[in-house]
C-alpha positions as CSV (number, residue, x, y, z in Angstrom):
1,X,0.0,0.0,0.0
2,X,1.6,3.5,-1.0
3,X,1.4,5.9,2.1
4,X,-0.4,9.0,0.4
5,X,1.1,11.5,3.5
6,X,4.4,11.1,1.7
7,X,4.6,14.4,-1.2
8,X,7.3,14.3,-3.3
9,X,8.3,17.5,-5.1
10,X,9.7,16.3,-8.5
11,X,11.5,19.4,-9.6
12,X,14.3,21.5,-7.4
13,X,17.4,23.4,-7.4
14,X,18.2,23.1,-4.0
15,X,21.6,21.9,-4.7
16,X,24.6,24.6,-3.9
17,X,26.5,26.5,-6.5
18,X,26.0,24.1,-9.3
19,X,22.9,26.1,-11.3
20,X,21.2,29.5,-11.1
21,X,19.5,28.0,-7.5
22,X,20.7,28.0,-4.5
23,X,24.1,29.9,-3.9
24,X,25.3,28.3,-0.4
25,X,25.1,25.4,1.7
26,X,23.3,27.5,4.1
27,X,20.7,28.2,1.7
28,X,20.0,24.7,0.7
29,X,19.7,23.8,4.3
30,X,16.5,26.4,4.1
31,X,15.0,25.6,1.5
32,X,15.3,21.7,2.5
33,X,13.8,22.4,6.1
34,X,11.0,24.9,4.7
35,X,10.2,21.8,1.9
36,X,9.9,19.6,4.8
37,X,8.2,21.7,7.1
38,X,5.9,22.2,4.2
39,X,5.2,18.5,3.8
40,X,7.4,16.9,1.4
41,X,8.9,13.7,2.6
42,X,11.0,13.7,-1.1
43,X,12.6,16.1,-2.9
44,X,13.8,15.4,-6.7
45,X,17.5,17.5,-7.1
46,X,17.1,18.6,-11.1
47,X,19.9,21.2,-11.7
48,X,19.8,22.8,-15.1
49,X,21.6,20.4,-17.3
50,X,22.9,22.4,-20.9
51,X,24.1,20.4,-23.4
52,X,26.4,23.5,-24.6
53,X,27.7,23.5,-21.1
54,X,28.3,19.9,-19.7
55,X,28.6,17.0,-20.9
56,X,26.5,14.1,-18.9
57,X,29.6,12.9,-17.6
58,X,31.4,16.5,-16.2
59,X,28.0,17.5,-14.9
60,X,27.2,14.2,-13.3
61,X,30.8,15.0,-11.3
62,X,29.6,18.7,-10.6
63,X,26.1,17.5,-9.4
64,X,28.2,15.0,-6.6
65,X,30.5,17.6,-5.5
66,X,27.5,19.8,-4.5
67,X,26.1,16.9,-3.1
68,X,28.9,16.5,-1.6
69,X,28.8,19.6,0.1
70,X,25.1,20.2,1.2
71,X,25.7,15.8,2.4
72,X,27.4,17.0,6.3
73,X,24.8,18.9,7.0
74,X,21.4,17.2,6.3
75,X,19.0,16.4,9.1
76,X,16.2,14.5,9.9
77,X,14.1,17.5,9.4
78,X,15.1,17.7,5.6
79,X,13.0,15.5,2.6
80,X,15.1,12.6,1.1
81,X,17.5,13.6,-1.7
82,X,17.0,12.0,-5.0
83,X,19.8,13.4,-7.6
84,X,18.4,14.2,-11.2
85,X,18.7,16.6,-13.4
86,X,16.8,19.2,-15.2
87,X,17.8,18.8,-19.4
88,X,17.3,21.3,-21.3
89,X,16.4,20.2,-25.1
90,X,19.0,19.5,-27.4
91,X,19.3,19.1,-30.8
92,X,19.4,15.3,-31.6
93,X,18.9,14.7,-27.8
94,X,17.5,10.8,-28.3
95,X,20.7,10.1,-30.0
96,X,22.7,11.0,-26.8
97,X,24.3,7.8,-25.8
98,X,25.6,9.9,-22.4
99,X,22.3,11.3,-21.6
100,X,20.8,8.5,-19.8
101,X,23.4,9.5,-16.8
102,X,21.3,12.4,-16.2
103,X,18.0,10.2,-15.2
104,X,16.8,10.4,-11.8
105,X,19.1,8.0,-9.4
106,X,17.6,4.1,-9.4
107,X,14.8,5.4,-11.9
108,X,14.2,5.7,-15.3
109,X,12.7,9.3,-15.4
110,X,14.4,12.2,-17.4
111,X,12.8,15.6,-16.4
112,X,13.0,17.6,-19.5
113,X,12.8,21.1,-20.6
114,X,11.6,22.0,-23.5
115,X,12.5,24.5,-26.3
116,X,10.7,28.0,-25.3
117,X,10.0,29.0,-29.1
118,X,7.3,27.4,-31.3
119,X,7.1,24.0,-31.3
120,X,7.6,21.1,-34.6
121,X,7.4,18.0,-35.3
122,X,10.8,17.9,-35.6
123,X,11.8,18.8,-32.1
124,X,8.6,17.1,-30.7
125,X,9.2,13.8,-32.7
126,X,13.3,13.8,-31.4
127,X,11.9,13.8,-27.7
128,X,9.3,11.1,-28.2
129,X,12.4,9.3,-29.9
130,X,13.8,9.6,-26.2
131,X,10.6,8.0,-24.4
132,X,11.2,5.1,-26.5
133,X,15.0,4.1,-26.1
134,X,14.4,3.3,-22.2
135,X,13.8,6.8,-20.4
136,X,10.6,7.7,-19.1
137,X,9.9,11.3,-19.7
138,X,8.9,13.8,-17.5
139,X,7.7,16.9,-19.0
140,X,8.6,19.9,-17.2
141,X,6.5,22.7,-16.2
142,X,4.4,22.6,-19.0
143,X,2.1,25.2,-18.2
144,X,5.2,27.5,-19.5
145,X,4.6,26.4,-23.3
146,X,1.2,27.0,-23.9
147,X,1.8,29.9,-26.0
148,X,4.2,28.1,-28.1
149,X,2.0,25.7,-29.4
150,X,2.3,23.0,-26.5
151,X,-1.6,21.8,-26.4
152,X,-1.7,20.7,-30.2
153,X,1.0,18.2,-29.2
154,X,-0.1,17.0,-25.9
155,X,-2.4,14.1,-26.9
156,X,0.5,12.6,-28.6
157,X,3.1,13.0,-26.0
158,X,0.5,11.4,-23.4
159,X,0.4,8.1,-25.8
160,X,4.0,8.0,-25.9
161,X,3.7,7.6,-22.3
162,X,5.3,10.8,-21.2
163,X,4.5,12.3,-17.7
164,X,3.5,16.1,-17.0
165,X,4.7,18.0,-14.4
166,X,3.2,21.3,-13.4
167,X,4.7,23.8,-11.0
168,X,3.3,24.7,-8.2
169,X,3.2,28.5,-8.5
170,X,0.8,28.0,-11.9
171,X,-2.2,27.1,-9.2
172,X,-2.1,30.1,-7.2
173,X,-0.5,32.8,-10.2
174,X,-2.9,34.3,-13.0
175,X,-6.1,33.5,-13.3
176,X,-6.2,32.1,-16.5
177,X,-3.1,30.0,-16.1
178,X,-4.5,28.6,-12.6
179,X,-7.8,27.6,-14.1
180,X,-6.5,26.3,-17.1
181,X,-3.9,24.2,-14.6
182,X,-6.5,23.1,-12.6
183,X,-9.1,22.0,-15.4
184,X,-6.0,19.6,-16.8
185,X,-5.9,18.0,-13.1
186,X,-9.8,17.7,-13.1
187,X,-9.2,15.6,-16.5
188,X,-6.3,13.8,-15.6
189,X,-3.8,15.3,-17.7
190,X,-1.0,16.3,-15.1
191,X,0.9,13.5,-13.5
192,X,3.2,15.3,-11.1
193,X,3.8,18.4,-9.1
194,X,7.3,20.7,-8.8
195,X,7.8,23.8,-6.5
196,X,10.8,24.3,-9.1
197,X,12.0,26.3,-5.9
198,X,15.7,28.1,-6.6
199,X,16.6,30.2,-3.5
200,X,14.8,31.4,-0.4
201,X,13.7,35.0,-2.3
202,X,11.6,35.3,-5.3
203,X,11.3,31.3,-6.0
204,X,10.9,29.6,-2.5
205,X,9.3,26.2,-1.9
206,X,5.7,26.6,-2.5
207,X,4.0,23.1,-3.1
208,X,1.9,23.5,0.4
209,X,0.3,26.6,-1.2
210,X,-0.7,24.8,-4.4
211,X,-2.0,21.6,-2.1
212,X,-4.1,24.2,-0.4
213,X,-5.4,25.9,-3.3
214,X,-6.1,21.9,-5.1
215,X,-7.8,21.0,-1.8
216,X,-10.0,23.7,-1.7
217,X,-11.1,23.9,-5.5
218,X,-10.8,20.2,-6.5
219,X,-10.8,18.6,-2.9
220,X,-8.6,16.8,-0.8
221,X,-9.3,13.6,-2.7
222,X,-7.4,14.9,-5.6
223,X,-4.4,15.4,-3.6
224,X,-4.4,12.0,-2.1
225,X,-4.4,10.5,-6.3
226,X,-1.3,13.4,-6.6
227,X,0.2,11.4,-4.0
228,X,0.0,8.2,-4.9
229,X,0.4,9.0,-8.3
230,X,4.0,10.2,-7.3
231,X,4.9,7.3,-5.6
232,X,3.6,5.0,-7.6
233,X,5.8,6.7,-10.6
234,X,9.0,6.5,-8.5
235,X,8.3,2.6,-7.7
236,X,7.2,1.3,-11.1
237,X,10.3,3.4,-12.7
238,X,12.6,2.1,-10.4
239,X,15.8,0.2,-11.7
């Protein structure tokens, strides 16, 4: 039986110095005690990944050193820690014998970002490509394509099996955003939640107030199939 009290927030750059999140041990060690205080029992660690930037390999060794780091000083008041990675779309990205490294540890998920311009079948097509050669895709906030063409693709990314994240922010932001967000949970249609937190500032954790704001338009049912949705992703992906 999966225990529906444990939330897992599937996006995060709570690792130090490594992206554009958090800047200092210190600051990971609040943003880890404000997750947990906040409910989440695990946190997903997915640190900008840019192909133009890293290889899989030198960033895989960058990840661990901030790991490394922020490891001393975790608590029992802190989530778990799964390492992953947050890949930005690359050209010819199901190709990439090296990105596989960059899945979720002892999972198959790949949280990935895609292009923010107009979308084609070309670049659509390439990450589908992906799903199929053994990683299981997660979507990434994809409230944040809509206006580049996102929806007309959706039906086809869910039948490759591909799972959507939303962020948390997108159910308490703009109207329009927060109702369209809302009627995808109502139909099924997003899979996961992310407080895509990066610092303690203008992007801290946030996933209790989009649970609040779920529970009090959808119902507190919803957040229990959330739950179990998320854990039952992590178990069935498991390697």
């Amino acid at each position: 039986m999966i225990d529906s009290q444990k939330i897992v927030d599937f996006h995060s750059h709570i690792l130090p110095g490594i992206d554009d999140g958090s800047r200092s041990v210190d600051e990971s060690c609040e943003m880890l005690h404000e997750s947990f205080r906040q409910g989440v029992t695990t946190i997903v660690a997915t640190s900008h990944f840019y192909a133009e930037e890293n290889s899989p390999r030198r960033f895989v060794e960058r990840r661990a050193e901030a790991y490394e780091k922020l490891k001393p000083h975790l608590d029992d008041k802190m989530p778990e820690i799964l390492l992953g990675a947050e890949v930005k779309y690359f050209e010819g990205i199901s190709r990439s014998e090296d990105v596989g490294l960059l899945k979720t540890e002892g999972t198959d998920l790949l949280l990935v970002e895609m292009p923010f311009m107009k979308w084609n079948d070309r670049v659509v097509n390439d990450v589908i490509e992906l799903s199929y050669s053994g990683a299981r895709i997660i979507l990434a906030h994809v409230e944040r394509y809509f206006q580049f063409g996102a929806e007309k693709y959706l039906p086809e990314l869910y039948r490759s099996g591909m799972y959507i994240q939303v962020n948390a922010g997108s159910f308490v932001g703009s109207r329009f955003r927060t109702k369209k967000v809302m009627n995808m949970l109502r139909d099924g249609k997003i899979h996961l939640l992310g407080s895509d937190c990066h610092n303690m500032s203008s992007r801290p954790p946030n996933i209790l107030s989009a649970r609040r704001e779920i529970s009090k338009k959808i119902g507190d049912k919803m957040l229990d199939k959330l739950d179990e949705m998320s854990y039952y992703i992590l178990q069935e992906s498991s390697t």
